[in-house]
LOVO-6685 format. One record per residue (C-alpha): residue in one letter; x, y, z. Coordinates in nm, 3 decimals, padded with zeros to 5 digits. Each point is the difference from the previous one (the first is absolute). Layout:
BEGIN
+------+---------+---------+---------+
| rest |      xx |      yy |      zz |
+------+---------+---------+---------+
|    a |       X |       Y |       Z |
...
+------+---------+---------+---------+
This chain:
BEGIN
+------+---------+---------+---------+
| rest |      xx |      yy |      zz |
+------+---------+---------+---------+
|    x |  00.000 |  00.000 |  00.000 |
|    x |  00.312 |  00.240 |  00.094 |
|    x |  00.207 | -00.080 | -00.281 |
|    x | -00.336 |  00.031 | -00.235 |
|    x | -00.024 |  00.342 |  00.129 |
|    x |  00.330 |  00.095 | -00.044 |
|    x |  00.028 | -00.117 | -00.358 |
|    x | -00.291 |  00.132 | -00.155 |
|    x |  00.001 |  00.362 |  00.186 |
|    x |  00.393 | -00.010 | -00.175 |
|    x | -00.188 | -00.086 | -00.309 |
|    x | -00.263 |  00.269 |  00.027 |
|    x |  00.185 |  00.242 |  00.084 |
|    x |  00.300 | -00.057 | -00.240 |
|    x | -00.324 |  00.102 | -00.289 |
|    x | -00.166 |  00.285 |  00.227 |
|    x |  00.147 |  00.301 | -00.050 |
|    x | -00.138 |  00.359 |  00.149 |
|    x |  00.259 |  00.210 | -00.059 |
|    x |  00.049 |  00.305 |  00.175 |
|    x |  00.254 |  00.249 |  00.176 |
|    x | -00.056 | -00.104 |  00.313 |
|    x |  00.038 | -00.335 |  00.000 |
|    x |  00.333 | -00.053 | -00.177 |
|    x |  00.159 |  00.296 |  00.284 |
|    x |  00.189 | -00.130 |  00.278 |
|    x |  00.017 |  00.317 |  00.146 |
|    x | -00.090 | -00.036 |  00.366 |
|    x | -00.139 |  00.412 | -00.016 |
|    x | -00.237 | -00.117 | -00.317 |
|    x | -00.118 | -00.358 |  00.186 |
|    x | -00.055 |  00.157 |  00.319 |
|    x | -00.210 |  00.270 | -00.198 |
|    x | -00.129 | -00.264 | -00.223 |
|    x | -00.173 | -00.211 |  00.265 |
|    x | -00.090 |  00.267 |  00.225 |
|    x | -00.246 |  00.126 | -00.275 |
|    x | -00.110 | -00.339 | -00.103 |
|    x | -00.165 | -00.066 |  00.316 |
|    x | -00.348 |  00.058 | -00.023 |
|    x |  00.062 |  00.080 | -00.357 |
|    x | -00.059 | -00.117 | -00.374 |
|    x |  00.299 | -00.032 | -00.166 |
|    x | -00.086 |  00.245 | -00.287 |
|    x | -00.081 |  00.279 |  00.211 |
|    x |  00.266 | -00.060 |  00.232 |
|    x |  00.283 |  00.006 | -00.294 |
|    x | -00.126 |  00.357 | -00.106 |
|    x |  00.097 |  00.143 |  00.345 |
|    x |  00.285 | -00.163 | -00.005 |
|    x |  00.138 |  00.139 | -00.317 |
|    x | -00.095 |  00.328 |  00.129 |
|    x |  00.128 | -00.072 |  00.364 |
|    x |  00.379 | -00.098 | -00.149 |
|    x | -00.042 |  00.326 | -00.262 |
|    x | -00.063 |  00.214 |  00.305 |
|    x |  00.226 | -00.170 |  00.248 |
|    x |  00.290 | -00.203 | -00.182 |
|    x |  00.137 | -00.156 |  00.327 |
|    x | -00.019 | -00.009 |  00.368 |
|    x |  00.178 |  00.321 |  00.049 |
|    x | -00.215 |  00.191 | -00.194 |
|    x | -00.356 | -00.187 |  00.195 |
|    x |  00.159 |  00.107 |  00.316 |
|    x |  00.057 |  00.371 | -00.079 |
|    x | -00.334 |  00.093 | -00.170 |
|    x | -00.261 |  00.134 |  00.175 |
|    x | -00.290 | -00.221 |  00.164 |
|    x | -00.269 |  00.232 | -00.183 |
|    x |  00.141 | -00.067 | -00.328 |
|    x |  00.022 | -00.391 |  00.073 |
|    x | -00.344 | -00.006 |  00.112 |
|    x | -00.110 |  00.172 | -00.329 |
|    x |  00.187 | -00.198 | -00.287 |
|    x | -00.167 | -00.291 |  00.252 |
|    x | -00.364 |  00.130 | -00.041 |
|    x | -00.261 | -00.279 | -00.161 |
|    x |  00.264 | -00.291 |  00.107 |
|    x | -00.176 | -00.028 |  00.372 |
|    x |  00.081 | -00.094 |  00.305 |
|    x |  00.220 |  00.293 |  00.109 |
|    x |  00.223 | -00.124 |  00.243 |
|    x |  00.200 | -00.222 | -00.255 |
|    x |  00.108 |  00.337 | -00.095 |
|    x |  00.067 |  00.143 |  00.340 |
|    x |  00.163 | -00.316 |  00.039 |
|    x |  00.248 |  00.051 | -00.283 |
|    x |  00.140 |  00.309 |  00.089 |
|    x |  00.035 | -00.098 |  00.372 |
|    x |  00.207 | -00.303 | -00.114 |
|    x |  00.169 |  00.212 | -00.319 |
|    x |  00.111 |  00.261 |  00.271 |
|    x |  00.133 | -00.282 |  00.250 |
|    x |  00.192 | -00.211 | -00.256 |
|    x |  00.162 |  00.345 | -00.113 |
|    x |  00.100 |  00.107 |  00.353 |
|    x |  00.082 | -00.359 |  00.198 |
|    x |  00.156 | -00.168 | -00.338 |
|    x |  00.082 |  00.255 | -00.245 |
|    x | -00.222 | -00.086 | -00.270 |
|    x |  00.080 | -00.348 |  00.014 |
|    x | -00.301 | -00.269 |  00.062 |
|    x |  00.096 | -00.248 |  00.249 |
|    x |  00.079 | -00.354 | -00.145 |
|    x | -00.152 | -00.244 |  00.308 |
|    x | -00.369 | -00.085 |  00.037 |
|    x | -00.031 |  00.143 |  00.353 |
|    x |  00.166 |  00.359 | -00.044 |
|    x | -00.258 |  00.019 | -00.283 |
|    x | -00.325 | -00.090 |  00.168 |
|    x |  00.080 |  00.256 |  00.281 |
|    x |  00.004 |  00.260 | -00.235 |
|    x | -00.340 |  00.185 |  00.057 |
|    x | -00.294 | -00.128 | -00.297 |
|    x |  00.226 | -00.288 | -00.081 |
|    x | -00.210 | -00.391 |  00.086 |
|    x |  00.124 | -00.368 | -00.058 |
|    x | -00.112 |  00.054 | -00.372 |
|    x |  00.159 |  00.342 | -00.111 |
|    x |  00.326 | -00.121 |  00.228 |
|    x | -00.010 | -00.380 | -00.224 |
|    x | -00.063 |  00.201 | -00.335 |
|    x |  00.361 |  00.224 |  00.052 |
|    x |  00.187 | -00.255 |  00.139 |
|    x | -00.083 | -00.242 | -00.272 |
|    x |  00.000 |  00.213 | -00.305 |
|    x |  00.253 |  00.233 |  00.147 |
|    x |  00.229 | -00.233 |  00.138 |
|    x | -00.068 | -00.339 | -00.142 |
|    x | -00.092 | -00.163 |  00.343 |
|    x | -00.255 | -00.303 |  00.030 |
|    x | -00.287 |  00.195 |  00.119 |
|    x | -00.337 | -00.057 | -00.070 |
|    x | -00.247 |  00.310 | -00.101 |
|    x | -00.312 | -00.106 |  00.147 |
|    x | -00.335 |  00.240 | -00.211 |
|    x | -00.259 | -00.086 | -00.016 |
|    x |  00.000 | -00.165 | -00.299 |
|    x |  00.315 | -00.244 |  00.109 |
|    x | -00.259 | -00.073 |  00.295 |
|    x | -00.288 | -00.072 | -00.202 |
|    x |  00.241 | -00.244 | -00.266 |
|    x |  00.140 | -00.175 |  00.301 |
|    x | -00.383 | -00.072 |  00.249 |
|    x | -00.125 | -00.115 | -00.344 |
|    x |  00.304 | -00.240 | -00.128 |
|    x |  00.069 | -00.183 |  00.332 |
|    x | -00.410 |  00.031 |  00.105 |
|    x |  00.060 |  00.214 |  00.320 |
|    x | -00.285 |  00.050 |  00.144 |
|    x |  00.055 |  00.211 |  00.293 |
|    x | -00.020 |  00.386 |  00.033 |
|    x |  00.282 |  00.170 | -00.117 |
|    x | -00.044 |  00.298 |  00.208 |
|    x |  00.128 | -00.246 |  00.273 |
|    x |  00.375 | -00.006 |  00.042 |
|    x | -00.008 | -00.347 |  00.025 |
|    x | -00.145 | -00.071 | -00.374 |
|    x |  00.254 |  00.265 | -00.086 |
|    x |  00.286 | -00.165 |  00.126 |
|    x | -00.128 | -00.349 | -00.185 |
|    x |  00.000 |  00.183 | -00.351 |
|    x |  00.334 |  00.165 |  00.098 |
|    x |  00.147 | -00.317 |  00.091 |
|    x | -00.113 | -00.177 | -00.362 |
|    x |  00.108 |  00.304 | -00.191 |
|    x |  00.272 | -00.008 |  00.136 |
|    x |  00.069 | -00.368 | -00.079 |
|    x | -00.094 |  00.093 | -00.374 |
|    x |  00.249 |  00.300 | -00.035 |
|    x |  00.265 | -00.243 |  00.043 |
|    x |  00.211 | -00.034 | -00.318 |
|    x | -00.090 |  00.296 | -00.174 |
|    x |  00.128 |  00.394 |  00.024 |
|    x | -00.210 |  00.137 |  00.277 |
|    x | -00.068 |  00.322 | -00.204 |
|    x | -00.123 | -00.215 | -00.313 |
|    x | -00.231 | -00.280 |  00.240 |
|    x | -00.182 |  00.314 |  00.188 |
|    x | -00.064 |  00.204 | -00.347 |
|    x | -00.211 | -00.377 | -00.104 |
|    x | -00.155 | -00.030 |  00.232 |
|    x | -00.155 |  00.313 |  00.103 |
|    x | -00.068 |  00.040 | -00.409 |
|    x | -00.116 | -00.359 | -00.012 |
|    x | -00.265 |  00.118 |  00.262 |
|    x | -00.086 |  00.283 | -00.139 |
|    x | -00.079 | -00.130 | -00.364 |
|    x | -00.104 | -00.329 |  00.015 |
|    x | -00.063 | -00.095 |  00.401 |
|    x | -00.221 |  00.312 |  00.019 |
|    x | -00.248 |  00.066 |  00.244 |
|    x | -00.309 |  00.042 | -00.197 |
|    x | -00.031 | -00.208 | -00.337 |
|    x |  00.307 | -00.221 |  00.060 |
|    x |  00.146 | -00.126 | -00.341 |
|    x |  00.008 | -00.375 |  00.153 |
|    x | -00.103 | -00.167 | -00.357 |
|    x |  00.345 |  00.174 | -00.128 |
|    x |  00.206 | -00.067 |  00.344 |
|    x |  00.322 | -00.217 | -00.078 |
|    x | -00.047 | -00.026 |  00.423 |
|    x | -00.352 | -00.187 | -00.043 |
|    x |  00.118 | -00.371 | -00.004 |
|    x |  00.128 |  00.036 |  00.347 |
|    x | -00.180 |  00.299 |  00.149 |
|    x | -00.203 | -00.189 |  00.262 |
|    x | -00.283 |  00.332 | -00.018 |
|    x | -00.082 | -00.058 | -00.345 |
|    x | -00.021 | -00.371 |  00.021 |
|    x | -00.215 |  00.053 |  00.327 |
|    x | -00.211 |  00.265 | -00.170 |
|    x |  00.008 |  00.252 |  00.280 |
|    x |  00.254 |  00.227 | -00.156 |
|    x | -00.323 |  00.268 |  00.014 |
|    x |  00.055 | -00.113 |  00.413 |
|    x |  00.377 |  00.122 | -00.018 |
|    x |  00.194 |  00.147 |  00.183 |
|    x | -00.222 |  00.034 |  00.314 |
|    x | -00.053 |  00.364 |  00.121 |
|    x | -00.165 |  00.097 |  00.317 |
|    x | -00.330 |  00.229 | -00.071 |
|    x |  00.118 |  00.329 | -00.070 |
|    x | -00.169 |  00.238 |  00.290 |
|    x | -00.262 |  00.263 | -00.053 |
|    x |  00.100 |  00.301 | -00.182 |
|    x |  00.013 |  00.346 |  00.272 |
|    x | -00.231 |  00.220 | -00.208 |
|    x |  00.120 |  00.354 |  00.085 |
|    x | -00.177 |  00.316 | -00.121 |
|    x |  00.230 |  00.340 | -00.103 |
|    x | -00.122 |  00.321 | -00.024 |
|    x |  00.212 |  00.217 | -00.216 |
|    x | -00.051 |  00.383 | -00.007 |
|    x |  00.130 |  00.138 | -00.310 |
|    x |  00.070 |  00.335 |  00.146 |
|    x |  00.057 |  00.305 | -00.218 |
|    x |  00.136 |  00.329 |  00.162 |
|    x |  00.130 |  00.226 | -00.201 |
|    x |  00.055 | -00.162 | -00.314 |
|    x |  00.183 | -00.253 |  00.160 |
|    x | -00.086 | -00.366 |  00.147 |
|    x |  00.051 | -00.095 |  00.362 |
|    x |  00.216 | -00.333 | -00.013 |
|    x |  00.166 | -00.185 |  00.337 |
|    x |  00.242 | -00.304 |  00.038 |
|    x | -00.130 | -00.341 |  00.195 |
|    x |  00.273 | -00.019 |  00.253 |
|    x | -00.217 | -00.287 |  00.196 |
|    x |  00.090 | -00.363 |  00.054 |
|    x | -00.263 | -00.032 | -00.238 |
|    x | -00.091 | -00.131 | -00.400 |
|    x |  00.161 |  00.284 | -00.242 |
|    x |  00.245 |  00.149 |  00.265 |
|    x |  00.264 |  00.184 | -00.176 |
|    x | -00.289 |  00.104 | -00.277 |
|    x | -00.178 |  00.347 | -00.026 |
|    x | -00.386 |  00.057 |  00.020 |
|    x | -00.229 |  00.228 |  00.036 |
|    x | -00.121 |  00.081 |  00.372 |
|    x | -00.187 | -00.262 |  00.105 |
|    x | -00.278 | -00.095 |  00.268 |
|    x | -00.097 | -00.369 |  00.038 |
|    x | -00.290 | -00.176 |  00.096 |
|    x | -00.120 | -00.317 |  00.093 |
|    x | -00.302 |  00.072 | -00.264 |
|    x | -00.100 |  00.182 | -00.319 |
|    x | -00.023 |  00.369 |  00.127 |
|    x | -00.322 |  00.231 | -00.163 |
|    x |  00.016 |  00.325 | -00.070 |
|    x | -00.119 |  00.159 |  00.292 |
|    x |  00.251 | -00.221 |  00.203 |
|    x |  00.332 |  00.105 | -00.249 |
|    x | -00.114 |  00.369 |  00.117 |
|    x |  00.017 | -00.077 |  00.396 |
|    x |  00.305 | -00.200 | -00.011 |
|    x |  00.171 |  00.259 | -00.147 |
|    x | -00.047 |  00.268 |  00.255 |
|    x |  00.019 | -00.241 |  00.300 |
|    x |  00.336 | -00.215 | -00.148 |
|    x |  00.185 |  00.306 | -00.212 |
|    x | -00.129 |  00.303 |  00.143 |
|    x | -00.130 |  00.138 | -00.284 |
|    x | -00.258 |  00.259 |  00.022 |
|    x | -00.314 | -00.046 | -00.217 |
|    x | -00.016 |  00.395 | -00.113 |
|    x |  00.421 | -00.072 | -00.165 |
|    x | -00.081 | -00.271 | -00.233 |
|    x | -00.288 | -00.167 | -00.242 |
|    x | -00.047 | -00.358 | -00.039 |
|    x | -00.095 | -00.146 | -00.333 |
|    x | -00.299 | -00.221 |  00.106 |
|    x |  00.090 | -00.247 | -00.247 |
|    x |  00.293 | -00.207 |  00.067 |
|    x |  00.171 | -00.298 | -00.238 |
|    x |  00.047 | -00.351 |  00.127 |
|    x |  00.320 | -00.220 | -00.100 |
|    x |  00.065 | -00.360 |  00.188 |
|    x |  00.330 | -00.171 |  00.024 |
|    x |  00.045 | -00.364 |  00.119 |
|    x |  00.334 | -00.085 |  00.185 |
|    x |  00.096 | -00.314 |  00.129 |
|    x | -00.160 | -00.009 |  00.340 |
|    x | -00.237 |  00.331 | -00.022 |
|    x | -00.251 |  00.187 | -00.221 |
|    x |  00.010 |  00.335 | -00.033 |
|    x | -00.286 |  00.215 | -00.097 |
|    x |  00.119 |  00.375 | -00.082 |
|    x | -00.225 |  00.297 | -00.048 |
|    x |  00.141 |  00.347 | -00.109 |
|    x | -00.190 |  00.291 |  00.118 |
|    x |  00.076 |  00.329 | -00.163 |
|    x |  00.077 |  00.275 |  00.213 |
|    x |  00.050 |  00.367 | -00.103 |
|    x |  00.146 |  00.219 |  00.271 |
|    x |  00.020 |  00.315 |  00.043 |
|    x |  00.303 |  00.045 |  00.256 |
|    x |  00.280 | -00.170 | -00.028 |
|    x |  00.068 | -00.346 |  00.143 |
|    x |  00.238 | -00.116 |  00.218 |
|    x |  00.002 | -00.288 |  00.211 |
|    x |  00.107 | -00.314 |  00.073 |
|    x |  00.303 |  00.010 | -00.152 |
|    x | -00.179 |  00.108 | -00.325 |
|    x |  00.208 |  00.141 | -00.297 |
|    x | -00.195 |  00.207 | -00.274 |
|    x |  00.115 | -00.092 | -00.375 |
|    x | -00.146 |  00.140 | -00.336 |
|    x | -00.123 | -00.173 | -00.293 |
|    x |  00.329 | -00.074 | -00.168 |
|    x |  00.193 | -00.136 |  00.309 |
|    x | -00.239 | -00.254 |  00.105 |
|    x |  00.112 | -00.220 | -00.247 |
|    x |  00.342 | -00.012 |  00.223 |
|    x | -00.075 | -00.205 |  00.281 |
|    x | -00.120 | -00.361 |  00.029 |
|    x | -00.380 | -00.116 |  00.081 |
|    x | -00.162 | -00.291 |  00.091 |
|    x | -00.167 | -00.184 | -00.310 |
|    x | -00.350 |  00.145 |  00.136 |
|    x |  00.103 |  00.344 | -00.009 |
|    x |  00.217 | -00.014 | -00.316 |
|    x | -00.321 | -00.141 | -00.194 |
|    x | -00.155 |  00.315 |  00.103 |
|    x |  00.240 |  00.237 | -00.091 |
|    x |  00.036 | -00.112 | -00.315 |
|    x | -00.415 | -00.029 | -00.042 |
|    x | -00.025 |  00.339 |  00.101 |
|    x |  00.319 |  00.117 | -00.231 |
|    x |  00.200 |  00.111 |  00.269 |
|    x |  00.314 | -00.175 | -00.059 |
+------+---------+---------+---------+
């Protein structure tokens, strides 16, 4: 069954070819880059920023000296923020603690700050040619299918089974060229939804297809109930200029601008928007108008739904509070948004 696998994922992969940048690189900078935006990302998408993150910021150096506002920016639409923060924490450290140099053992680089087991295996592997296995999702998937594990891979245990066989199956080949299969072996034939099975060169031996229950594999545990959270925006306009603030909280989006914002636990009418904002942001009702109608946007992350309205407010005075800055038209288009907001924007033609 081993040296089936082995064999025929050689084969495969010896016809596959999905050539890009990327992948050939043994740069440590580009990998660590590389499979910092993969996470949670397609491929496609993620090899856009990419080209644009290495245009803007050739190496390490360079990440470590720019400025956070201008990472979060060229970041904006690639989601969840703190990979970002992340990178520049760890760009800045490597600079200053090993002058530019990543380090070249598995533990120095899984204490570096946004670096796991998986981004840690990737650079030491395709970096550094060490027998480490990158275990995605899709390596996970290939493996619980294969070998018929039935368990929950969110449990360390099932993890450390599909490690272990992995493992076992890297042996013999270049660790670089074994974790390139198989992640691309999962990704276009073992795929989650509509599996390729009938054209699978794994499907003699793979005890899920033989079993039928490769629809049954890998087992997840039920994903919990999405937080449904509801935003208020107010699109403030003083002056010819818009009211904008930075979410500083150990929240979603921190690092990101907005407009000021007052949440609440439901959808807010009207007549509500109007008290909130002389109770919460001391604005007086005979300084500002508020458009009546409002536009609704939603955007689904991975554990919460948020449900934005933007209220438009013209005031009178000028605004300042809360750490509030006041930008015109043309500069808006400078700072980085949430999705939410930057649908907006662009809806309304303000950016």
């Amino acid at each position: 069954m081993k040296t089936h696998f082995r064999k025929n994922i050689d084969s495969w992969r010896r016809d596959y070819n999905r050539e890009y940048f990327w992948i050939s690189t043994q740069d440590p900078y580009y990998i660590w880059l590389r499979e910092t935006m993969l996470q949670q990302t397609r491929v496609n998408q993620a090899a856009a920023y990419f080209n644009s993150f290495i245009k803007s910021y050739p190496t390490v150096h360079d990440l470590a000296a720019a400025d956070e506002d201008d990472i979060m920016k060229l970041w904006q639409g690639l989601g969840y923020y703190s990979r970002a923060r992340n990178l520049h924490t760890t760009a800045k450290h490597i600079v200053e603690e090993f002058n530019g140099i990543f380090p070249q053992d598995y533990d120095s680089l899984l204490a570096l700050k946004g670096i796991g087991d998986y981004t840690a295996s990737a650079i030491m592997s395709f970096s550094f040619g060490k027998p480490y296995v990158t275990m995605d999702g899709n390596v996970i998937r290939l493996f619980a299918r294969y070998f018929g594990i039935n368990g929950d891979v969110s449990r360390k245990a099932v993890k450390d089974e599909i490690l272990r066989l992995a493992n076992e199956m890297m042996h013999s080949f270049d660790p670089s060229v074994f974790n390139q299969a198989i992640m691309d072996f999962g990704a276009e034939i073992c795929k989650w939804r509509s599996p390729e099975c009938g054209n699978c060169p794994l499907n003699e031996k793979c005890i899920a297809f033989n079993k039928g229950i490769v629809d049954q594999l890998p087992v997840k545990k039920k994903k919990a109930l999405k937080r449904k959270r509801y935003f208020n925006f107010l699109v403030i306009r003083s002056n010819d200029k818009f009211v904008i603030e930075k979410r500083s909280d150990n929240d979603i989006w921190k690092g990101l601008f907005q407009f000021p914002l007052i949440e609440s636990n439901k959808v807010l009418a009207y007549e509500e928007i109007k008290s909130k904002l002389t109770e919460e942001l001391k604005l007086k009702e005979t300084d500002i108008k508020v458009n009546e109608e409002h536009q609704e946007y939603k955007q689904v992350l991975s554990h919460q739904m948020i449900y934005a309205r933007y209220w438009t407010i013209e005031s009178y005075k000028d605004y300042k509070s809360r750490n509030c800055i006041s930008v015109d038209k043309l500069t808006l288009s400078l700072y980085a948004y949430p999705k939410v907001i930057d649908c907006y924007l662009k809806d309304n033609i303000l950016i």
